[in-house]
PAZAPA-4460 file (N, C-alpha, C; in steps of 0.05 Angstrom, whole numbers, plus 32768, in hexadecimal, padded with zeros to 4 digits):
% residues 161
    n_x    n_y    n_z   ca_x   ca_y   ca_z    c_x    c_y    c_z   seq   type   mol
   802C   81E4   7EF9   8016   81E9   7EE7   801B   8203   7ED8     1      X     A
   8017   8202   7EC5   801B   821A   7EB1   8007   8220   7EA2     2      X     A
   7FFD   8234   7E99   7FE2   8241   7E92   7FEB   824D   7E75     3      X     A
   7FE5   824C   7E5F   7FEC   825D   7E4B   7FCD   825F   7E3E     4      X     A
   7FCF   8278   7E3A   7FB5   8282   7E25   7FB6   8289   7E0B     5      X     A
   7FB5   8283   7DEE   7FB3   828C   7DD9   7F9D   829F   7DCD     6      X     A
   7FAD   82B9   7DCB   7F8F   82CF   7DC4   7F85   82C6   7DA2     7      X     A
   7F6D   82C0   7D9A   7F66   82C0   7D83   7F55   82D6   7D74     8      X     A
   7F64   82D6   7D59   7F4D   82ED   7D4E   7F3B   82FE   7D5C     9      X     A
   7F2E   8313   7D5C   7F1C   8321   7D73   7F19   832D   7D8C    10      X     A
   7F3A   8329   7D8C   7F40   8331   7DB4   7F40   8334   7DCD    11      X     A
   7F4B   833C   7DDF   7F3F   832D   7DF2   7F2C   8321   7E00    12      X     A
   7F15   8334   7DFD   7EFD   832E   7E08   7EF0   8315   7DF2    13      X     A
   7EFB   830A   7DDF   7EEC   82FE   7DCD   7EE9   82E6   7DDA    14      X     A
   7ED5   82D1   7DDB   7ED0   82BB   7DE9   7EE4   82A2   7DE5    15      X     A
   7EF0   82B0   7DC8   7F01   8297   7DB7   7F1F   8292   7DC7    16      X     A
   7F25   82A6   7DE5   7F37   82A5   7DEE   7F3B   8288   7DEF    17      X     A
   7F52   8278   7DEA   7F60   8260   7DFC   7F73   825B   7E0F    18      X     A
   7F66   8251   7E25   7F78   8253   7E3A   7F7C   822E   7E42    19      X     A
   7F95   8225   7E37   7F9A   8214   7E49   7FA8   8206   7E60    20      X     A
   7FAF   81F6   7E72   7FC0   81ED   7E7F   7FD5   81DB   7E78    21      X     A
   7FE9   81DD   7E83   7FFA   81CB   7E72   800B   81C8   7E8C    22      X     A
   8005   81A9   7E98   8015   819C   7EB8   802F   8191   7EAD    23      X     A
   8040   81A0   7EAB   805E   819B   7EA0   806A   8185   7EB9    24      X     A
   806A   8187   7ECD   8073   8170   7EEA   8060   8156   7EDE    25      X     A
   8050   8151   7ED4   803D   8136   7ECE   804D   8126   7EB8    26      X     A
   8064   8131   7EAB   8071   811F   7E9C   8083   8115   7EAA    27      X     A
   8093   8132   7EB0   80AA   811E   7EC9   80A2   810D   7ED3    28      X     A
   8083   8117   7EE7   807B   80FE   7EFE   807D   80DD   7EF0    29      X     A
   8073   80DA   7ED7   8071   80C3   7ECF   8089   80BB   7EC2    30      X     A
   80A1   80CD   7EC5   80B8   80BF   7EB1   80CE   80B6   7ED4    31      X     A
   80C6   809B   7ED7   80E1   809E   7EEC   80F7   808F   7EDC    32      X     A
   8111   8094   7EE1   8120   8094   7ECD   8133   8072   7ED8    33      X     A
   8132   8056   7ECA   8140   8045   7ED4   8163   8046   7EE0    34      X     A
   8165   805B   7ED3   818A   805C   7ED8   8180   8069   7EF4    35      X     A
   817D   8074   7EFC   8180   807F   7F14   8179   8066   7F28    36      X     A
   8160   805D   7F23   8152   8045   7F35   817B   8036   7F36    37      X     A
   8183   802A   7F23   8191   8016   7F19   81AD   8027   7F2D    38      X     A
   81B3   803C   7F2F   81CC   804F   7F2D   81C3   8047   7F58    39      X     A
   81B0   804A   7F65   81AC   8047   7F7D   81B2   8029   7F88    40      X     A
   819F   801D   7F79   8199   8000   7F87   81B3   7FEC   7F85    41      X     A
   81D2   7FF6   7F67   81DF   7FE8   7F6E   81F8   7FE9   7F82    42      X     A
   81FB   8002   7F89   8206   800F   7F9B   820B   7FF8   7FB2    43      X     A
   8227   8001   7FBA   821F   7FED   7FDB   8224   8012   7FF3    44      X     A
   8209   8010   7FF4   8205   8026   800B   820F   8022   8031    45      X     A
   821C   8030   803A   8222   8038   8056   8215   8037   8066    46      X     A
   81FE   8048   805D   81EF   8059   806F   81D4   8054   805F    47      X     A
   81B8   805C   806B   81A3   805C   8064   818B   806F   807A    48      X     A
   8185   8074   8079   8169   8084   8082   8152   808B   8078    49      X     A
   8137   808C   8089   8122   808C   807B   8112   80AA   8085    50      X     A
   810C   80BE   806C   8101   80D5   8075   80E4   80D9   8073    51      X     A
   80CC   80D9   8081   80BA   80DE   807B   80AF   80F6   807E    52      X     A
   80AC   8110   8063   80A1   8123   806A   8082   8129   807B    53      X     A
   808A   813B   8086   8067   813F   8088   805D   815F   8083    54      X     A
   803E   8157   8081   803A   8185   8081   8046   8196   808F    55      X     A
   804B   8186   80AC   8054   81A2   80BE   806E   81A3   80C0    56      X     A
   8080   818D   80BA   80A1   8195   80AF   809A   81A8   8097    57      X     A
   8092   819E   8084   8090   81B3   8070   808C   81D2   806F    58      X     A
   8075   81D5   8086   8068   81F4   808A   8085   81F8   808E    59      X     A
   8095   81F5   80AB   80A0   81FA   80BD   80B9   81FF   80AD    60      X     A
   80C3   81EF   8099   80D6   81F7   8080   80D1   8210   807B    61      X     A
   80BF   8216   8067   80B4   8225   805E   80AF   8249   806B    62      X     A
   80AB   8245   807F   80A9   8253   8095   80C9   8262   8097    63      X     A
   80D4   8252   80A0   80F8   825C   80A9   8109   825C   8096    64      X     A
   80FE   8255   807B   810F   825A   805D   8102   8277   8052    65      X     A
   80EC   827A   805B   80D4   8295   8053   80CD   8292   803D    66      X     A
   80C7   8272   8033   80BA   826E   8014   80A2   8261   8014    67      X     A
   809A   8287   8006   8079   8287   800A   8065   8274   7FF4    68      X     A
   8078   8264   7FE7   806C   824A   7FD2   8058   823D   7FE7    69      X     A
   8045   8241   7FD6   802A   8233   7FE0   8029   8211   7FDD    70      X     A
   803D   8207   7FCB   8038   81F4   7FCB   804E   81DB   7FE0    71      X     A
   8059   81E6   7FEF   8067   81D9   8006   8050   81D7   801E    72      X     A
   8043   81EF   8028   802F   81ED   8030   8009   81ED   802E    73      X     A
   8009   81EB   8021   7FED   81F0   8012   7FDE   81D3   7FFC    74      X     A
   7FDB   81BD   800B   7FDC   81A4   7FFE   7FC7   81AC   7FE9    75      X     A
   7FAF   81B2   7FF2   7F97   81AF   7FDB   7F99   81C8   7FC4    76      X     A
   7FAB   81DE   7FC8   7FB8   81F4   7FB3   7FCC   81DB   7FA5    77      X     A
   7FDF   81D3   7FB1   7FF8   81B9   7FA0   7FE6   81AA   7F8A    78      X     A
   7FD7   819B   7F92   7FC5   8187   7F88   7FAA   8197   7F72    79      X     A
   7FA6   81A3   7F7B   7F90   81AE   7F6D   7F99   81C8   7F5A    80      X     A
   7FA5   81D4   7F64   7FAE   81E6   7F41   7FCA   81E3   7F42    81      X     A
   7FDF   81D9   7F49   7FF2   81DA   7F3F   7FF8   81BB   7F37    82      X     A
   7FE6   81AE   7F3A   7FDF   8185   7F2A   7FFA   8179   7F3F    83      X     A
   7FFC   8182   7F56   8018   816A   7F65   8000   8155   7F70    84      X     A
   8013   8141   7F75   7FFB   8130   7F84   8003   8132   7FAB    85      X     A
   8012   8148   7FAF   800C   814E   7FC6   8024   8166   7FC8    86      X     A
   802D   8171   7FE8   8041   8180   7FE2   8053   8177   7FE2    87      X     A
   806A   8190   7FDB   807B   8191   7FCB   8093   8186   7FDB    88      X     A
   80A0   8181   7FE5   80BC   817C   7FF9   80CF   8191   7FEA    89      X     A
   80E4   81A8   7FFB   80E9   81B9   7FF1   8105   81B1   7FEE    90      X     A
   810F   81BA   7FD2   8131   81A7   7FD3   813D   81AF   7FE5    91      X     A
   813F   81CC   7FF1   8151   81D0   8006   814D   81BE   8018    92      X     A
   812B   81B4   8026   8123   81A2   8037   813A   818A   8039    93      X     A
   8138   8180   801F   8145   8163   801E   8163   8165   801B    94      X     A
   816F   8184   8011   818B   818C   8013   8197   8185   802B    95      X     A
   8187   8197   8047   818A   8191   8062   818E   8171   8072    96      X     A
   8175   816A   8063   8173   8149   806C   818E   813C   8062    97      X     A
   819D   8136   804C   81B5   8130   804B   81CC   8140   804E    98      X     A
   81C8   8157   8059   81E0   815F   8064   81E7   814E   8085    99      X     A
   81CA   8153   8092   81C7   8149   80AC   81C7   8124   80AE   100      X     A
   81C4   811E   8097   81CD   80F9   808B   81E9   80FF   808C   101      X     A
   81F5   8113   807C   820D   8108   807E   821C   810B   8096   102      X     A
   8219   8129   80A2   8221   8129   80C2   821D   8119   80D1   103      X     A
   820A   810B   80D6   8208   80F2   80EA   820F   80DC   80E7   104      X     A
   821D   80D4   80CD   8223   80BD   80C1   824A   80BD   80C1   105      X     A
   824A   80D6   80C0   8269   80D0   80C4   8274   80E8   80E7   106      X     A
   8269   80D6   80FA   8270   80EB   8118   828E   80EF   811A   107      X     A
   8292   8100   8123   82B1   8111   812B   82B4   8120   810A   108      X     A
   82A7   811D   80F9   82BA   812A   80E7   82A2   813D   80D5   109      X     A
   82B6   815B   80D7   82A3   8170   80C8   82A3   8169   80A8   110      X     A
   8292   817A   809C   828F   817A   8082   82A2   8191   8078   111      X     A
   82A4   8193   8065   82B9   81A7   8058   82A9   81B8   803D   112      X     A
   829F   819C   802F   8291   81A7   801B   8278   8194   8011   113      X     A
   8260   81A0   8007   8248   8193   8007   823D   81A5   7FE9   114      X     A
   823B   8190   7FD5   8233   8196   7FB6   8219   8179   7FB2   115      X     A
   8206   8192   7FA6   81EB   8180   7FA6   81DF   8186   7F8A   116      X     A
   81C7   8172   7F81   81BD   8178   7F64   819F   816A   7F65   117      X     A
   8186   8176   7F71   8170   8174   7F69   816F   8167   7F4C   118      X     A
   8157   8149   7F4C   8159   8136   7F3E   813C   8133   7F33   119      X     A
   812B   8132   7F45   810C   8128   7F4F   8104   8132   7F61   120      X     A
   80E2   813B   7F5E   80D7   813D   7F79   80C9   812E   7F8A   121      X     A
   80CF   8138   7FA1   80C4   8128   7FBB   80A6   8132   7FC4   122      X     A
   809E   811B   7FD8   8084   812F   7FD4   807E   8123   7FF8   123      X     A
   806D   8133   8007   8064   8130   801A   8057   8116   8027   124      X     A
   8056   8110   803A   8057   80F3   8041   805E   80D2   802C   125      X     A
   806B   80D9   8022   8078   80C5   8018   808D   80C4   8010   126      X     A
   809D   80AC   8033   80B7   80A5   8038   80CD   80AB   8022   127      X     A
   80E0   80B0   8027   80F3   80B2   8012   810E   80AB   801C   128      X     A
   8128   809F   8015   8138   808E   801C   8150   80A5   801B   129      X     A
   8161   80A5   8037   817B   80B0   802A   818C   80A1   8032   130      X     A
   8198   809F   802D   81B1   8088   801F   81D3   8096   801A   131      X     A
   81E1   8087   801A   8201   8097   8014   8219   8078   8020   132      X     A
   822A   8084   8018   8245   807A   8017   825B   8090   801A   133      X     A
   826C   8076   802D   828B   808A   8028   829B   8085   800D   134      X     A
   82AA   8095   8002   82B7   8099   7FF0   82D2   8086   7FF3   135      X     A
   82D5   8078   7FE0   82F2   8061   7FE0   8308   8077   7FED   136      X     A
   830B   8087   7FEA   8325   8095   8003   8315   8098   801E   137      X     A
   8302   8099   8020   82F7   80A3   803A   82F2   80C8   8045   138      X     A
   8300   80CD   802C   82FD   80F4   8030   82E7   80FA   802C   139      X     A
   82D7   80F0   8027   82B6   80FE   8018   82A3   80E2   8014   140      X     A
   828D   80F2   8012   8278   80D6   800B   826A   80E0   7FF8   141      X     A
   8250   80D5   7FF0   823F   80CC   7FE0   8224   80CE   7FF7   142      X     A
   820D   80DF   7FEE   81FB   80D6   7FF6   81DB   80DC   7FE5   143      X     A
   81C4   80CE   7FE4   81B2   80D6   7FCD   8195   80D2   7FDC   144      X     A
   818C   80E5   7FDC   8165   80E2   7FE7   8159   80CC   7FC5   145      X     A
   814E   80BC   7FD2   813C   80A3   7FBB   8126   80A4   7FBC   146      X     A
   8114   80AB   7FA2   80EF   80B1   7FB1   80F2   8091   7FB9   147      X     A
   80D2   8090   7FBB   80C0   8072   7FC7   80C6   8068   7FA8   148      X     A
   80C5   8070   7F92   80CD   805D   7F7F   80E6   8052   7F71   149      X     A
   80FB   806A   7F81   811B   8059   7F77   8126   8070   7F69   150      X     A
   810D   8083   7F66   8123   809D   7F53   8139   80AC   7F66   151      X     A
   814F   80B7   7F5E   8164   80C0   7F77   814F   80E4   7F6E   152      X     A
   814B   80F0   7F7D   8140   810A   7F86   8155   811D   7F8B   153      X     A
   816A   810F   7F9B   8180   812C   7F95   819D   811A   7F98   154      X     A
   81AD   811E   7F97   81CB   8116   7F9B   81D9   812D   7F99   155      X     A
   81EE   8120   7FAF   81FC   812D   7FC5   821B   811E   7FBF   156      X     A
   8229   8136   7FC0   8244   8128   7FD6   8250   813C   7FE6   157      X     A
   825D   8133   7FF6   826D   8144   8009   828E   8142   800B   158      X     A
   8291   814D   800D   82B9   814B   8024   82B6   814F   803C   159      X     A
   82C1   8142   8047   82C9   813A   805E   82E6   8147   806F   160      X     A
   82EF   8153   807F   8306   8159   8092   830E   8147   80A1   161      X     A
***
């Protein structure tokens, strides 16, 4: 949420101040983008898992990252002046979650390198899909968090040793 005020004629104290809001996340929210839906579902995926955040993973993020954003923890601050319709899921949150997708998905073998790109946001109790594949050599994979409606939220790949 973003707040801008325009001073008019008469200055500050003048009543003619305008102050409005302007919820810049309420367009994204409503633009989910078909290529992405399309770029997931035709995939032939490996692996799959289902994450459901909740408040107290979130605090507890939040907490041991030391990010004092109110809106990871603070639902009715998220919803009420910053217009989310709940909290936030923090990208590092969901960074972790497919790092730890891809570690458990390929056992005996370390990672080498892990490159990621925030897409969409996630939002607190509602499931979100992570998903991946191995790479036609087998050195690296593919892996992508999917909201509940098919947008990819972040993508991932890794190398493999």
């Amino acid at each position: 949420m973003i707040t801008t005020s325009r001073l008019l004629p008469g200055g500050r104290n003048d009543p003619r101040l305008k102050t409005s809001r302007i919820n810049r996340l309420a367009r994204f929210l409503r633009t989910e983008s078909p290529r992405f839906r399309d770029a997931v579902s035709k995939r032939q995926e490996a692996w799959r898992r289902i994450v459901t955040p909740d408040p107290v993973a979130l605090f507890r993020f939040s907490a041991i990252t030391f990010n004092p954003h109110r809106i990871h923890y603070d639902r009715a601050y998220a919803m009420e002046v910053e217009g989310y319709p709940g909290l936030v899921v923090h990208g590092p949150f969901t960074q972790a979650c497919l790092i730890d997708f891809v570690r458990d998905s390929n056992p005996g073998r370390s990672m080498r390198t892990f490159a990621m790109r925030a897409k969409a946001p996630l939002f607190e109790g509602k499931p979100f899909d992570l998903v991946g594949r191995p790479t036609e050599a087998g050195r690296a994979c593919e892996v992508w968090a999917v909201t509940p409606g098919g947008t990819v939220a972040m993508q991932a790949s890794a190398t493999l040793a």
